[in-house]
N, C-alpha and C positions, 0 to 999 in steps of 0.2 A: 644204283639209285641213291645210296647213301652217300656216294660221293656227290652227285648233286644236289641232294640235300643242304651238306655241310659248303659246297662253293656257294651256296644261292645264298642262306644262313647270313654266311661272311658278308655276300655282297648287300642285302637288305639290311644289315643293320650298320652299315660306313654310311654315317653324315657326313656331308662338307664341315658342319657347324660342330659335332663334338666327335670325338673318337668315342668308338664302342669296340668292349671286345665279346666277340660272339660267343654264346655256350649253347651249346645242343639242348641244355637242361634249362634251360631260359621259355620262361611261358608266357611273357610279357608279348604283347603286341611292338611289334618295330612303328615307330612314330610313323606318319606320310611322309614325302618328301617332300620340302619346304621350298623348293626352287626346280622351275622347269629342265636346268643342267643337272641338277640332283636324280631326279627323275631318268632322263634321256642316260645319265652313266649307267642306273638300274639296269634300267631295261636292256640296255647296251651290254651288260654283265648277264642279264641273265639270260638274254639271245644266245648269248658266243656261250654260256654252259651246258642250256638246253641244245642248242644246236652240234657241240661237241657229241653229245652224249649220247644224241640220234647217232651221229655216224658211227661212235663207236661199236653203239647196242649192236646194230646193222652189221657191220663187218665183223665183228668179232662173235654173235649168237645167232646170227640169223643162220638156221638150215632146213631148207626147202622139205628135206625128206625127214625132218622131225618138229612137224607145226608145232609151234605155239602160240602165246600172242602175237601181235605183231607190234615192235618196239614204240611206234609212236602212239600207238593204244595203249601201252602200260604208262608211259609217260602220262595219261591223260589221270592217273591216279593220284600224280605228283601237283598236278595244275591242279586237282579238285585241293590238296592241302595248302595251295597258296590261296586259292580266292578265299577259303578257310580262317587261314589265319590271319592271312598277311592283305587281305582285300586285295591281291592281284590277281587279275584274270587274266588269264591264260589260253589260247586257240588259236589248231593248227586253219590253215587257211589255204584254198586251193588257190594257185595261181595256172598253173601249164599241166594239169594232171587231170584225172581220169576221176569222176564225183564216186566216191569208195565210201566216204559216211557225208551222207547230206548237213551232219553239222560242221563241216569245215566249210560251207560256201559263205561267200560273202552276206551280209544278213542289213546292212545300214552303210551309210553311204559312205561311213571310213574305212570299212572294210573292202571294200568297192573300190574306192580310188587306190587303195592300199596295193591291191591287187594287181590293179595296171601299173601301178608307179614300178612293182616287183618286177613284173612281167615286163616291163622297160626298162629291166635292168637296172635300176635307181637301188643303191645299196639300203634305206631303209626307208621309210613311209612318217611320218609323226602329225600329229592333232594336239592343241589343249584347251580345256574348254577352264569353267571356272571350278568346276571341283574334280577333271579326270586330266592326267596324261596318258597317252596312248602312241602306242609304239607300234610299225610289226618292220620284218626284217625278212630276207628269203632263206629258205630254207633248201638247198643245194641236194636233188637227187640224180644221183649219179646213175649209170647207165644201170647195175646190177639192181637200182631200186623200183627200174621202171617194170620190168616185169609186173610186179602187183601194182603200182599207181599209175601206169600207162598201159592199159593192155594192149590197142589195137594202133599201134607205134609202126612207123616208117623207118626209122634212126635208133640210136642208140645213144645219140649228144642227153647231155646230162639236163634235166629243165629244173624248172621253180617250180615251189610249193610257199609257202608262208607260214610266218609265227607272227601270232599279234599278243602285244601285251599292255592292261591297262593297270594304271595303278592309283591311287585317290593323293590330289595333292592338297595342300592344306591351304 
């Protein structure tokens, strides 16, 4: 978790417009992102960390016959310190899986479209309006994941799930 901390860190605080060097000990707010390709790199950066992170948590903690959380539930610890500090929000999104927490369904119509754009395979989804960028991206489970987010499964092909990420632009 601290290592995504410290990747995410890095990537919210890289403007186009000035170099910043990140400090863990830094309690300043990271400015918004001042440009829609600003934004889209963000989110872009912080998809492929959060998403890394899943799979690793998964592969390398996950064991059946010693429960614990389950990796994308402790991540939601991490999302509540972004909407926190950094006003990014953060949610998982069902796409091709099994309703396991009713807050990951779609809830408003970008999420919705978000969802089938995933589910058609379209590598990410985006919106902006006048004061949010929003992002979401799929989130790849693989056959060992479906056991718990597909239970009554014909196959074992790997499906979608989703990450949505909004962030306040200036």
């Amino acid at each position: 978790m601290l290592a995504i901390a410290i990747c995410t860190a890095t990537f919210l605080c890289t403007r186009a417009d000035a170099p910043v060097t990140p400090s863990l000990t830094t309690t300043s707010r990271v400015p918004p992102a001042t440009t829609v390709a600003e934004a889209r790199a963000r989110a872009m950066l912080l998809h492929e960390s959060i998403h890394g992170t899943l799979q690793v948590v998964h592969r390398d903690f996950f064991d059946e016959d010693n429960t614990h959380a389950i990796p994308s539930a402790s991540l939601e610890d991490v999302f509540d310190e972004f909407s926190e500090n950094y006003d990014v929000t953060l949610k998982w999104l069902i796409v091709e899986t099994d309703i396991i927490n009713v807050d990951h369904q779609p809830i408003d119509d970008f999420e919705r479209l978000a969802a089938k754009a995933l589910k058609e395979g379209k590598p990410n989804y985006e919106s902006v309006d006048a004061s949010r960028y929003r992002f979401a991206a799929p989130i790849r489970l693989a056959s060992q994941c479906l056991k718990c987010h597909v239970k009554h499964r014909t196959d074992t092909n790997a499906r979608t799930a989703g990450l949505t990420i909004s962030m306040p632009l200036e």
